[in-house]
C-alpha atoms as a printed R data frame, in Angstrom:
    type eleno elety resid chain resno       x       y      z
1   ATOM     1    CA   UNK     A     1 111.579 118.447 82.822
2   ATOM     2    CA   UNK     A     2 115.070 117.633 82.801
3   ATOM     3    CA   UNK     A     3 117.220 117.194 79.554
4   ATOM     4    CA   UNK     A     4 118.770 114.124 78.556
5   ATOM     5    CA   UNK     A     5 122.658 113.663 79.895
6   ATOM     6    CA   UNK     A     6 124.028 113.275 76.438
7   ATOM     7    CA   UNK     A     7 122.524 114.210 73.105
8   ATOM     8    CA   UNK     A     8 120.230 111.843 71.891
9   ATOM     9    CA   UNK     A     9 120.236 110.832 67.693
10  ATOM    10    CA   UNK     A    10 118.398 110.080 65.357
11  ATOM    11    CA   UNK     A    11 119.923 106.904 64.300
12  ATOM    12    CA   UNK     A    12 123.256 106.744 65.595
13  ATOM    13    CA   UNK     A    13 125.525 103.673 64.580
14  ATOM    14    CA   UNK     A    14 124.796 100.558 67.231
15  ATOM    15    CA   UNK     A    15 127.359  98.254 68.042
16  ATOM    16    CA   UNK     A    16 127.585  94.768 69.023
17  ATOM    17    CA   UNK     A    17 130.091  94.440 71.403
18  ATOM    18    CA   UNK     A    18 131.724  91.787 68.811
19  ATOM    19    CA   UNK     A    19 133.388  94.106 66.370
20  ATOM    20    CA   UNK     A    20 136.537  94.373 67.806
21  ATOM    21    CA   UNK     A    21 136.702  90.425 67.456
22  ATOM    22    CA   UNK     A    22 136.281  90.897 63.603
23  ATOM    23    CA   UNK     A    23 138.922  94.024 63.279
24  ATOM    24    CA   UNK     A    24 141.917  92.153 65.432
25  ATOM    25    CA   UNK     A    25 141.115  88.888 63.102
26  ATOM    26    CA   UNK     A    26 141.969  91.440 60.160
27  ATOM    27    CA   UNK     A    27 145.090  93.158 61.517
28  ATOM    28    CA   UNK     A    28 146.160  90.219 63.155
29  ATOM    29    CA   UNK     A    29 146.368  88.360 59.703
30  ATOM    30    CA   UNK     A    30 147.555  91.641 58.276
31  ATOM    31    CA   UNK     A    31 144.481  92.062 56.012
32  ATOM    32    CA   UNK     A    32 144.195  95.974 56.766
33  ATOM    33    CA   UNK     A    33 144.472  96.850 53.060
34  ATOM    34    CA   UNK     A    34 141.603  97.327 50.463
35  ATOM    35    CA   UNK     A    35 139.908  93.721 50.181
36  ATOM    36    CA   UNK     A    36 140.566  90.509 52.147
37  ATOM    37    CA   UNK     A    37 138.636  87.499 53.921
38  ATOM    38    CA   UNK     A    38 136.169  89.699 55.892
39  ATOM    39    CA   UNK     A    39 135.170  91.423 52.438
40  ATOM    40    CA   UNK     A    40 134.227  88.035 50.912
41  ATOM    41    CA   UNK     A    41 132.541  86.857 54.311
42  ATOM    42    CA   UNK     A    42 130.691  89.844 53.717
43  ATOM    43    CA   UNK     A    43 129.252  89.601 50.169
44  ATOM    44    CA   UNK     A    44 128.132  85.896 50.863
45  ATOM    45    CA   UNK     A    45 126.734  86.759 53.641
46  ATOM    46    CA   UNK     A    46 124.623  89.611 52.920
47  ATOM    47    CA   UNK     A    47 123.927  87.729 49.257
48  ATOM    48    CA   UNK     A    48 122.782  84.477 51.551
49  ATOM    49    CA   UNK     A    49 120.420  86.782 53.755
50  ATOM    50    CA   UNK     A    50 119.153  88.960 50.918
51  ATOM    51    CA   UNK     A    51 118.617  86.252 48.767
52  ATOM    52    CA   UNK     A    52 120.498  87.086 45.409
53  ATOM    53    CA   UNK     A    53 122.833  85.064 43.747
54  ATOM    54    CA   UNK     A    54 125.890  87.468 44.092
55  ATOM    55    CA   UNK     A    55 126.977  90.879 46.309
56  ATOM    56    CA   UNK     A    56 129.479  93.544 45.465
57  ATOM    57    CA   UNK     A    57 130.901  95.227 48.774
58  ATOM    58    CA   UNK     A    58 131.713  98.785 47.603
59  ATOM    59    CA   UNK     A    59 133.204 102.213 49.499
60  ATOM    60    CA   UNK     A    60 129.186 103.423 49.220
61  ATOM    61    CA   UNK     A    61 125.692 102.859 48.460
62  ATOM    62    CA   UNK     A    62 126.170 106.449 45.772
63  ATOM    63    CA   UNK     A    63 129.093 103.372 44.312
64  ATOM    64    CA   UNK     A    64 126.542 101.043 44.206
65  ATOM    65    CA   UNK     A    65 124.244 102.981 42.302
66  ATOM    66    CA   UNK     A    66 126.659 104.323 39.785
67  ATOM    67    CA   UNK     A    67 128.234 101.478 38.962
68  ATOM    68    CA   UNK     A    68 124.481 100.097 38.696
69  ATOM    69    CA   UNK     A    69 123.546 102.472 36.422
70  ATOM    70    CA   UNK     A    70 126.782 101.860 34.316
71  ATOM    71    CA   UNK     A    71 125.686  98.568 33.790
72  ATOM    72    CA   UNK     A    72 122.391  99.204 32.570
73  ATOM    73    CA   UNK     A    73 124.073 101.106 30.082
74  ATOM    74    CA   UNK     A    74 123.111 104.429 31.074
75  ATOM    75    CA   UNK     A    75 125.271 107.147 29.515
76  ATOM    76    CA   UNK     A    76 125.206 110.830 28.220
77  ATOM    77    CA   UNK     A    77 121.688 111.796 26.753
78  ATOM    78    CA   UNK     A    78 119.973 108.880 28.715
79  ATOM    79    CA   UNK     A    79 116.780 109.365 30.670
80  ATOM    80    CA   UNK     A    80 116.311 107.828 33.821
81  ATOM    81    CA   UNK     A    81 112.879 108.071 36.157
82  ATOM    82    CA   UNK     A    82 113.635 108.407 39.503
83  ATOM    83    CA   UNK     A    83 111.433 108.745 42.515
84  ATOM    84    CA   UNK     A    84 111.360 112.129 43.343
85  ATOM    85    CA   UNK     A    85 110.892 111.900 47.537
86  ATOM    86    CA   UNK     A    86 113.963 110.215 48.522
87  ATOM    87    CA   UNK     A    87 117.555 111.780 49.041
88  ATOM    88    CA   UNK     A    88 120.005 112.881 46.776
89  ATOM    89    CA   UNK     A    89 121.995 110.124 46.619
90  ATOM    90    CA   UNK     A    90 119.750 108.532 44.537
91  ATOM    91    CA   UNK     A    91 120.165 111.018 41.455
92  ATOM    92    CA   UNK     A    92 123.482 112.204 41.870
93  ATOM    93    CA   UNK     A    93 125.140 109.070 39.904
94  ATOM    94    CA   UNK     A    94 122.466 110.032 37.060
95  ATOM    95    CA   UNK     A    95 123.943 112.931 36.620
96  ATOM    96    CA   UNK     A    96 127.922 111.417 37.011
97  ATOM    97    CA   UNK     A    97 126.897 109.340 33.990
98  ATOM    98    CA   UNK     A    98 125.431 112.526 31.988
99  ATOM    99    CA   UNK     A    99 121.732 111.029 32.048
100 ATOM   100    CA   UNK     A   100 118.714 112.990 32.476
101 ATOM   101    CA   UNK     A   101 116.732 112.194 35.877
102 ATOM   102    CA   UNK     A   102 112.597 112.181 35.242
103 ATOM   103    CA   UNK     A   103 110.975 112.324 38.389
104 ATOM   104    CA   UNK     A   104 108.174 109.915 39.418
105 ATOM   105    CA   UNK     A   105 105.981 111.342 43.027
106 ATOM   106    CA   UNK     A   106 104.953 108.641 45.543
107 ATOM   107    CA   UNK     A   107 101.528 107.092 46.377
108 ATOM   108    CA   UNK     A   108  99.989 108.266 49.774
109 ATOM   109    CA   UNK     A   109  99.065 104.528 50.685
110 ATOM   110    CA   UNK     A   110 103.363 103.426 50.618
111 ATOM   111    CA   UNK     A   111 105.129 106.485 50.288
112 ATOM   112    CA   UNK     A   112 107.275 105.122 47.646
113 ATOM   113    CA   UNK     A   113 106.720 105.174 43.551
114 ATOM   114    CA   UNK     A   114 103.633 105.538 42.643
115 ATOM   115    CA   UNK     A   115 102.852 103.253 39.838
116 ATOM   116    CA   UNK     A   116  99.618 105.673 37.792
117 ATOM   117    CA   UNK     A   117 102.405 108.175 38.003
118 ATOM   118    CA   UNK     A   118 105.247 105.865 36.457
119 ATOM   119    CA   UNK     A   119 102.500 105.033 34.244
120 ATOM   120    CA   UNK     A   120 101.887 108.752 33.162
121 ATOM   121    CA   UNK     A   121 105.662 109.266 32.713
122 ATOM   122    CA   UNK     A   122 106.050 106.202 30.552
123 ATOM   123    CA   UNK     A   123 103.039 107.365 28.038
124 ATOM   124    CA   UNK     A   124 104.478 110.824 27.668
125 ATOM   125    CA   UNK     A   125 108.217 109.460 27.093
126 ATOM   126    CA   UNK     A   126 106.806 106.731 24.025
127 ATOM   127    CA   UNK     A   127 104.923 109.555 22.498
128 ATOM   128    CA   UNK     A   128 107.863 111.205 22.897
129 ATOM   129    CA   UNK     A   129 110.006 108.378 21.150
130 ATOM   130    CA   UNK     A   130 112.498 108.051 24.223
131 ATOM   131    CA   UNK     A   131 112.321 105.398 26.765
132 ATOM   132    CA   UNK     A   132 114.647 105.635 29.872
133 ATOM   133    CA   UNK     A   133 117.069 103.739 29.904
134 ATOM   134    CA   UNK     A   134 116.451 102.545 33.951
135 ATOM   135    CA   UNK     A   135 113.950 103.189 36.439
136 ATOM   136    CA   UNK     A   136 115.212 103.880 40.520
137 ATOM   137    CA   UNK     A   137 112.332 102.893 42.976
138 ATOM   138    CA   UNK     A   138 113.584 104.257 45.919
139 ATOM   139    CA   UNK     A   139 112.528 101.691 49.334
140 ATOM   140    CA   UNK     A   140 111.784 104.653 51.493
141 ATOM   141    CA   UNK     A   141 112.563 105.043 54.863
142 ATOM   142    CA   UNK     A   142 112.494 101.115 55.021
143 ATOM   143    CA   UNK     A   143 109.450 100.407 53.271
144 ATOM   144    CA   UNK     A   144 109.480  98.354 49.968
145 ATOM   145    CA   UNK     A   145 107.858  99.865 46.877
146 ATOM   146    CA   UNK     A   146 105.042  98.254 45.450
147 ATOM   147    CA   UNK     A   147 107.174  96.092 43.008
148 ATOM   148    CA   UNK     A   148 104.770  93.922 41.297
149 ATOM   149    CA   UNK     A   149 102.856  96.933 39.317
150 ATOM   150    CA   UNK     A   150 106.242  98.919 39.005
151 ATOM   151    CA   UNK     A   151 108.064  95.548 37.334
152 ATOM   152    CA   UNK     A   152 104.731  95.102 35.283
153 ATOM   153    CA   UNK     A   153 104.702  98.481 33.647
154 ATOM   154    CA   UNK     A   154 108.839  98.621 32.980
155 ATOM   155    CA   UNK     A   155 108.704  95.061 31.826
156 ATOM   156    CA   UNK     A   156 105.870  96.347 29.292
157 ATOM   157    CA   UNK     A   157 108.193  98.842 27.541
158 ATOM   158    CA   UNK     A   158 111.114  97.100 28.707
159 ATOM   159    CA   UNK     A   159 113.416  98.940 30.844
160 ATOM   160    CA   UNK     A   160 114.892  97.521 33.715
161 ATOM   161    CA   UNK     A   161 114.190  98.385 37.545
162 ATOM   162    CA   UNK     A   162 117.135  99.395 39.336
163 ATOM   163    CA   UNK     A   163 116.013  99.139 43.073
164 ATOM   164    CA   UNK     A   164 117.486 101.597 45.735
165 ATOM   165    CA   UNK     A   165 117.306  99.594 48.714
166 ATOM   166    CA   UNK     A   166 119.772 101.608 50.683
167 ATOM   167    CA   UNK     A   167 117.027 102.595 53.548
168 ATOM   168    CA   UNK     A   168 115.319  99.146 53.652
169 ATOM   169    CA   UNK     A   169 117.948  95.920 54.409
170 ATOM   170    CA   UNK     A   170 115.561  93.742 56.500
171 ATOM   171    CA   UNK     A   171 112.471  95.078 55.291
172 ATOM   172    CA   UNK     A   172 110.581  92.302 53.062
173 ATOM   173    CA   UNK     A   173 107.801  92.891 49.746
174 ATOM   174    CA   UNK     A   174 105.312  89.774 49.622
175 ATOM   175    CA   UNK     A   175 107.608  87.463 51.582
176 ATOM   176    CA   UNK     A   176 110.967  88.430 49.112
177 ATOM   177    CA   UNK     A   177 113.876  90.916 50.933
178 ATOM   178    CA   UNK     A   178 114.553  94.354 49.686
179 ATOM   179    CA   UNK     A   179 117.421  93.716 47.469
180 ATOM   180    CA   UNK     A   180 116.722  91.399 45.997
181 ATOM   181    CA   UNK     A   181 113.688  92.905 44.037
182 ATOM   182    CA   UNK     A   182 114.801  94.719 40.575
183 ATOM   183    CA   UNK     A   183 117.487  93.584 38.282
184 ATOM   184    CA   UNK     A   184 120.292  95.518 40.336
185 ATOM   185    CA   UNK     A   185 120.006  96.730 43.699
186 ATOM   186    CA   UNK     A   186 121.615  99.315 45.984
187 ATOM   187    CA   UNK     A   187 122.347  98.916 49.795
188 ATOM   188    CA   UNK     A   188 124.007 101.483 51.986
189 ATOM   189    CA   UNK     A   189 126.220 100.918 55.160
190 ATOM   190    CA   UNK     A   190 126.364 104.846 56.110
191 ATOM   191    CA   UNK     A   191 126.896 105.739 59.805
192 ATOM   192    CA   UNK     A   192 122.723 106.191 60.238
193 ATOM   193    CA   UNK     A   193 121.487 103.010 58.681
194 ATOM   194    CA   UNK     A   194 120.537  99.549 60.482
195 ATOM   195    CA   UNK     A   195 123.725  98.479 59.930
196 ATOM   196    CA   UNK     A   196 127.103 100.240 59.480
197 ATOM   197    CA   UNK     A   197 130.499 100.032 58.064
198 ATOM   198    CA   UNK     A   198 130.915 103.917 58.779
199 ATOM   199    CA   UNK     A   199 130.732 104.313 55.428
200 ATOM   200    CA   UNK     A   200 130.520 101.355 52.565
201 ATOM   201    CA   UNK     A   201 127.302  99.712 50.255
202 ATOM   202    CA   UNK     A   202 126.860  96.901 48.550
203 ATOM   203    CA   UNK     A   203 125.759  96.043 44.785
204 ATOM   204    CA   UNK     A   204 123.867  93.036 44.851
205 ATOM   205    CA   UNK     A   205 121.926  91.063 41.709
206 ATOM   206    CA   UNK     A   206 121.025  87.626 40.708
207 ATOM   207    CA   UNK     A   207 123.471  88.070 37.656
208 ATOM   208    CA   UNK     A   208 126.484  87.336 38.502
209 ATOM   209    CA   UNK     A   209 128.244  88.437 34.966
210 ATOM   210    CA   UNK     A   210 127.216  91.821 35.849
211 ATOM   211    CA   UNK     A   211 128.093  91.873 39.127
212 ATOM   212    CA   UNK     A   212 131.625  90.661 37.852
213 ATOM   213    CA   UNK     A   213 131.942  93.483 35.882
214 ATOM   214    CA   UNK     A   214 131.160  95.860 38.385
215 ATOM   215    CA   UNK     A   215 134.047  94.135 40.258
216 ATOM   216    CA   UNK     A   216 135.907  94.817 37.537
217 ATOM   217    CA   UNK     A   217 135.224  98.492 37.584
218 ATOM   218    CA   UNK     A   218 135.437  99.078 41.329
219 ATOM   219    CA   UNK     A   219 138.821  97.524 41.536
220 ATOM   220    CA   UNK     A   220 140.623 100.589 39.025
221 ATOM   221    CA   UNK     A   221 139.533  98.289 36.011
222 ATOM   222    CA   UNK     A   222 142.920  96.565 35.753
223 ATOM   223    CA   UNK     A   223 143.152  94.008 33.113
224 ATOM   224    CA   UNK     A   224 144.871  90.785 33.097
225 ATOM   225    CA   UNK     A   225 148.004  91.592 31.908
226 ATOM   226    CA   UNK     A   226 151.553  91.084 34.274
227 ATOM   227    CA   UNK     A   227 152.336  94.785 33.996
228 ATOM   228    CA   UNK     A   228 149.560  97.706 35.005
229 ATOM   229    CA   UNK     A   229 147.088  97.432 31.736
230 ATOM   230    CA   UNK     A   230 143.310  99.608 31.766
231 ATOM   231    CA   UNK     A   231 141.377  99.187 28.406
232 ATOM   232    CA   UNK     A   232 138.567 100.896 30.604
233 ATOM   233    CA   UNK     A   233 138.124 103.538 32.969
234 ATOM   234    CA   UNK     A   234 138.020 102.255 36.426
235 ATOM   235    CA   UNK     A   235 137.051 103.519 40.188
236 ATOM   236    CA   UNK     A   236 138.631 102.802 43.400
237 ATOM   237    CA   UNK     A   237 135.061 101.816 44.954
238 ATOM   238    CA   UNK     A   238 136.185  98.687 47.063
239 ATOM   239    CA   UNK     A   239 135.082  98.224 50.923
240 ATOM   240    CA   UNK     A   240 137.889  97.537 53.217
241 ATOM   241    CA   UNK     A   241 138.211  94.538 54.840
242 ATOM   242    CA   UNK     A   242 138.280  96.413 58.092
243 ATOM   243    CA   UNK     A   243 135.439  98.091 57.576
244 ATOM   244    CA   UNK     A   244 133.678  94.893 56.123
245 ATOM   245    CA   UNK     A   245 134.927  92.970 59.472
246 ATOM   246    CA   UNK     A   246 132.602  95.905 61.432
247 ATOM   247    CA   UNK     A   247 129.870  95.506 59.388
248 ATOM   248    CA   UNK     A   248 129.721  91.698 60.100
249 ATOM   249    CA   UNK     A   249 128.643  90.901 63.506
250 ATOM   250    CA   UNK     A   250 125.852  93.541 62.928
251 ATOM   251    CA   UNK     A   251 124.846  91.858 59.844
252 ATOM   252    CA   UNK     A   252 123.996  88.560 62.587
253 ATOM   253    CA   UNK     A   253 121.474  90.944 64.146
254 ATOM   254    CA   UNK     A   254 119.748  92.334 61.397
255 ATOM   255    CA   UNK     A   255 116.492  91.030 62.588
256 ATOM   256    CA   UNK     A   256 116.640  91.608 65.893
257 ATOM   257    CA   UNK     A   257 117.409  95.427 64.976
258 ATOM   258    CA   UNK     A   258 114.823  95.481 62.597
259 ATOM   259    CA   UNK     A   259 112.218  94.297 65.920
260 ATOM   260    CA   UNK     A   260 113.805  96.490 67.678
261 ATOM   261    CA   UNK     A   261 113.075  99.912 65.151
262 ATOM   262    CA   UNK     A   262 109.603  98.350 64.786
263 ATOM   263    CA   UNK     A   263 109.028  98.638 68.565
264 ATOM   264    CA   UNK     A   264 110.461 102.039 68.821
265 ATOM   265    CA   UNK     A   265 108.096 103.038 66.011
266 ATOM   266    CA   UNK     A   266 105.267 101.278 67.986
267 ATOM   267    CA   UNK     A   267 105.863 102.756 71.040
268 ATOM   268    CA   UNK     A   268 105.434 106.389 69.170
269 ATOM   269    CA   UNK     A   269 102.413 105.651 67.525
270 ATOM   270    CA   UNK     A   270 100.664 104.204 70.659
271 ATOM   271    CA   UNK     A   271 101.796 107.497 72.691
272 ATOM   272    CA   UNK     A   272 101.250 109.671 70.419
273 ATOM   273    CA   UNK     A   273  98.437 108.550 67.792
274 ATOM   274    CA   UNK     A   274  95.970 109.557 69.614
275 ATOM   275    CA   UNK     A   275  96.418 113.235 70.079
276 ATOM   276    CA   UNK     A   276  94.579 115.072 67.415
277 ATOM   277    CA   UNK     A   277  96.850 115.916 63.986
278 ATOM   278    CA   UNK     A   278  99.038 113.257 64.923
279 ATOM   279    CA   UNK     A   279  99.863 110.632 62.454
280 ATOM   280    CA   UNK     A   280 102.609 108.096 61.463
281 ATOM   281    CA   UNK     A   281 104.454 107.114 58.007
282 ATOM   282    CA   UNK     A   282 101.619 103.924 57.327
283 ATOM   283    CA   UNK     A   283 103.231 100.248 56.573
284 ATOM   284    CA   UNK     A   284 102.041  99.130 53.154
285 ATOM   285    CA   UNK     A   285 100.064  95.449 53.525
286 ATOM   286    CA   UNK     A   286 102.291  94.067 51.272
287 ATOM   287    CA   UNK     A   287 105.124  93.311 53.365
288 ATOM   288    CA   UNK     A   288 106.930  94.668 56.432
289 ATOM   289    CA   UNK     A   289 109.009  97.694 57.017
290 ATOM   290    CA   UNK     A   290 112.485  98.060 58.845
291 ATOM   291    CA   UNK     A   291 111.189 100.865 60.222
292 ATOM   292    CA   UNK     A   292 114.652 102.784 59.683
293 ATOM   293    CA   UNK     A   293 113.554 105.971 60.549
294 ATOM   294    CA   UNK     A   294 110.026 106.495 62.602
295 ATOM   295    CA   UNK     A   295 108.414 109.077 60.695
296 ATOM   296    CA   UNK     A   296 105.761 111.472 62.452
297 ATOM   297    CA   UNK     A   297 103.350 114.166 60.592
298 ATOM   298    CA   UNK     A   298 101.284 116.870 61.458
299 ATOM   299    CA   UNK     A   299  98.634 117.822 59.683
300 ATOM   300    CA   UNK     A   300  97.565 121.403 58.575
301 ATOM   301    CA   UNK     A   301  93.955 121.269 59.111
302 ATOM   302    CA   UNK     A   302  93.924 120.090 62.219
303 ATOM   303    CA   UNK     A   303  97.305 122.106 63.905
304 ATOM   304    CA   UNK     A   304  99.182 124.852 63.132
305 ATOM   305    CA   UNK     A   305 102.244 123.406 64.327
306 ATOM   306    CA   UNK     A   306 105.449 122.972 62.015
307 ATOM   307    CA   UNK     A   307 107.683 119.950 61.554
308 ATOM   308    CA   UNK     A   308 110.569 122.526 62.130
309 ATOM   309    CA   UNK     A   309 108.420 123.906 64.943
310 ATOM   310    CA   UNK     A   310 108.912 120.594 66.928
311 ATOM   311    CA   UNK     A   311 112.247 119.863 65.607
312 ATOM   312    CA   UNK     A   312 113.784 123.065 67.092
313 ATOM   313    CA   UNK     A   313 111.579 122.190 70.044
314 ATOM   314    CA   UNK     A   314 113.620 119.096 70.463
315 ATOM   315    CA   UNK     A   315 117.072 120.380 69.665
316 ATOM   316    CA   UNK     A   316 116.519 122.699 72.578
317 ATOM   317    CA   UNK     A   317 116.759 119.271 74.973
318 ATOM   318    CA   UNK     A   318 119.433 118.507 72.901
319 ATOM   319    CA   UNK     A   319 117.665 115.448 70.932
320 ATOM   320    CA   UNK     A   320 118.437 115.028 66.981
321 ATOM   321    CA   UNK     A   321 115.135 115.451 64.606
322 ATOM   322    CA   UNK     A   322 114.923 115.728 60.839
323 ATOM   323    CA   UNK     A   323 112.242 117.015 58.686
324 ATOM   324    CA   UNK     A   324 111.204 114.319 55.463
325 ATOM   325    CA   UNK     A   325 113.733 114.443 52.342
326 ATOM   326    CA   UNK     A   326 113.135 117.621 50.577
327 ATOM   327    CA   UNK     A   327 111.886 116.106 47.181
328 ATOM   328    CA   UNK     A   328 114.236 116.260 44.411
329 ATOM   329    CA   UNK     A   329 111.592 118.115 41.647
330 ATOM   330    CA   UNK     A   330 111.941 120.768 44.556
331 ATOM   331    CA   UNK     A   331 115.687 121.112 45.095
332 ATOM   332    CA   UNK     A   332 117.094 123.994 43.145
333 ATOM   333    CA   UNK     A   333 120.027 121.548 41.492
334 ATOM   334    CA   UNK     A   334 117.059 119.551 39.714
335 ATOM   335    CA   UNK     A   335 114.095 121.399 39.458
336 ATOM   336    CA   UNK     A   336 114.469 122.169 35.728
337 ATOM   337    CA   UNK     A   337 113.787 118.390 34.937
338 ATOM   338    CA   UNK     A   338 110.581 116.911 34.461
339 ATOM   339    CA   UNK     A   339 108.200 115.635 37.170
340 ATOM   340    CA   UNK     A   340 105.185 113.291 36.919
341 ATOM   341    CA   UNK     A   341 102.585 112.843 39.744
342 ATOM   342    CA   UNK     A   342  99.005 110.882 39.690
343 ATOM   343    CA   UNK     A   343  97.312 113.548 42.210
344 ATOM   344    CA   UNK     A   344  94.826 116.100 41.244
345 ATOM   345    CA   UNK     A   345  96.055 118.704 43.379
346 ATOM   346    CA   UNK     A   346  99.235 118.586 45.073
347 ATOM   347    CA   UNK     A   347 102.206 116.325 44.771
348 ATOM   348    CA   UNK     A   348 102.207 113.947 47.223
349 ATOM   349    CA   UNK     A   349 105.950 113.921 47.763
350 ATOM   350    CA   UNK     A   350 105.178 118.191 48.698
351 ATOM   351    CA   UNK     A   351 102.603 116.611 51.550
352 ATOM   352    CA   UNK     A   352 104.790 114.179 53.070
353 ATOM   353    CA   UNK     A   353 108.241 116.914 53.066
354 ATOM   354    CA   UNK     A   354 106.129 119.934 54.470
355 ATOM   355    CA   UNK     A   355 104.361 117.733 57.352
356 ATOM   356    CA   UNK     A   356 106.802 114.808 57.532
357 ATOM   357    CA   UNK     A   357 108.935 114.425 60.515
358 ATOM   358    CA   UNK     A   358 112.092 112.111 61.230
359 ATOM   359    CA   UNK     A   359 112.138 110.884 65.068
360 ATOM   360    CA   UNK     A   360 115.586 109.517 66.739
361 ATOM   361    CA   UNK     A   361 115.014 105.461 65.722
362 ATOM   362    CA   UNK     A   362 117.994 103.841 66.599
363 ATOM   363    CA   UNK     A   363 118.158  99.995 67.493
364 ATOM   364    CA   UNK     A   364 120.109 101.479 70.457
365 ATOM   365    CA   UNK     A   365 117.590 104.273 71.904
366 ATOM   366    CA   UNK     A   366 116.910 103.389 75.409
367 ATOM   367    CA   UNK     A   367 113.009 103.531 77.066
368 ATOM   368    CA   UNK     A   368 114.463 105.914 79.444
369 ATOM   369    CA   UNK     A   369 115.579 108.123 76.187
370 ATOM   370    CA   UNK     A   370 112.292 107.505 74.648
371 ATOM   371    CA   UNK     A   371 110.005 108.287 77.071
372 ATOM   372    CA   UNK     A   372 112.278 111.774 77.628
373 ATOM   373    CA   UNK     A   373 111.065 112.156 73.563
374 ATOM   374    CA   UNK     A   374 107.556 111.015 73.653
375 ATOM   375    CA   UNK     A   375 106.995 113.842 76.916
376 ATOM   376    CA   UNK     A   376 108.700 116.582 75.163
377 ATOM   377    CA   UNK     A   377 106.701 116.159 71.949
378 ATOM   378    CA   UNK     A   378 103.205 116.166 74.357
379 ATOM   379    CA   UNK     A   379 104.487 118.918 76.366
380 ATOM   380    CA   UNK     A   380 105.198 120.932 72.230
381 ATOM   381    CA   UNK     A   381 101.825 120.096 70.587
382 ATOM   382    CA   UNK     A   382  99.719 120.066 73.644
383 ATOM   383    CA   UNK     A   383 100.745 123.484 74.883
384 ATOM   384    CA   UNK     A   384  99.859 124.971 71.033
């Protein structure tokens, strides 16, 4: 079988064809600098599709969550519980602040935080005598945590829910859009997601006071004053308004991107369901997922075969595959800190990394391109 003319990826940016409009609008008006018109288009627009009151457009979605966590008033000896199967991104800004990450495993039925687990880890901190100060639910690979029973055990010891939708703009949770669930949420523009900036995120929360002060922070924390005044330490965490003026036009599609990840995922599933060991990442019933990455998994009993097995398959026609997030109780940087999981025998988040893998999903990937995927993976697990 012949291999595909150009490498194919897992989810490489997708453009509209209307960007360039956007970015000669910007230099044009000579708005190329740090901030500007597109920047403010940007928060109101994402805060009018998302559904929160106010939006933050930031250099990352790792800015997002740190200045997030700042506001929560996470600091040095604070605890935070953190799903554990997500990427690091998610922790990292734990540890900027000089917090403690707790990790929380996922249920089997979503993926995502698994609430008897959260539960667990909530006992053992009160008998403890230390709350966290936040809890991250993580949206994974554009599927929305079960929210209701995570909100209703951190609003029963009161400790906010910082939601990390950075994988999951366009997915939905019982009709409401991924960030706009939590007190503070995270989005991420990074060069794989649904939509991209190249690089930028967005803070995004229905109170606006905080999101002002995150402003505050992200812009070098310069007070009003005619001269250059800082009664607080400040980051240079502002999008660009060029970058903002890419992100945009893609920001008009969102939907049909999110269909279009949905068939892609579809169109796996159907092909390759049916052969025997085969499954797919499931879709909670609780809402509907962006389907950012289509994720495949093998399982043990009934093949022998390796996520890495197939992954190097691939790579050998030159097409992009990525085995599930290595969980972060696993990694060597955090796997002194404490871990909770509801299962009996192993961790979920161990399942889904050691059979879990990541197939190229982008709104962009042709049939043609598809189909060249879908017959190399038959032509790997059938020939085992």
């Amino acid at each position: 079988m012949d291999k595909p003319k150009g490498r194919i990826y897992l989810s490489p940016p997708h453009m509209t064809g209307r960007e360039m409009d956007y970015v000669r609008d910007a230099f044009e008006s000579n708005w190329i600098a740090p901030l500007g018109p597109h920047v403010d288009a940007f928060e109101r627009e994402m805060a009018a599709y998302v559904g929160v009151k106010s939006a933050l457009a930031l250099s990352s979605g790792t800015a997002a969550l740190h200045l997030g966590l700042k506001l929560l008033g996470v600091g040095p000896g604070d605890v935070v519980f953190c799903s554990s199967l997500t990427f690091s991104a998610t922790v990292n800004p734990v540890m900027y602040l000089g917090a403690t990450p707790v990790f929380i495993d996922s249920a089997r039925k979503t993926w995502n935080m698994c609430p008897e687990a959260l539960k667990r880890a909530f006992e053992a901190a009160e008998r403890g005598g230390s709350l966290p100060k936040a809890v991250i639910a993580v949206d994974l690979y554009g599927q929305s945590a079960d929210y209701d029973p995570i909100l209703e055990i951190c609003d029963r010891y009161g400790v906010p829910v910082f939601s990390d939708a950075t994988e999951a703009l366009g997915a939905t949770y019982k009709g409401k859009r991924c960030g706009s669930l939590g007190k503070l949420a995270a989005l991420s523009f990074n060069g794989n997601k649904i939509i991209t900036t190249s690089g930028g995120g967005m803070l995004l929360s229905d109170n606006e006071e905080m999101i002002a002060k995150a402003r505050f922070w992200a812009t070098q924390a310069r007070d009003p004053a005619p001269w250059y005044q800082h009664s607080d330490v400040g980051y240079n965490y502002r999008l660009s308004n060029i970058l903002a003026a890419v992100g945009r036009p893609q920001l008009e599609e969102i939907e049909a991107r999110v269909q279009k990840r949905r068939e892609i995922f579809d169109r796996y599933r159907q092909e390759l369901g049916g052969i025997p060991g085969v499954g797919f990442m499931p879709e909670a019933p609780y809402g509907r997922a962006n389907r950012w990455l289509t994720v495949m998994t093998l399982d043990p009993e009934v093949t022998s075969l390796k996520p890495l097995d197939l992954m190097n398959a691939l790579e050998e026609h030159n097409i992009e595959a990525r085995p599930v997030w290595k969980p972060m109780h696993l990694q060597p940087v955090f796997e002194k800190y404490p871990f909770f999981t509801a299962e009996e025998d192993k961790p979920f988040a161990d399942t889904a990394f050691e059979t879990g893998l990541c197939l190229p999903s982008g709104s962009g990937l042709s049939e043609k391109s598809q189909d060249l995927i879908i017959a190399f993976l038959k032509e790997s697990i059938l020939i085992e």
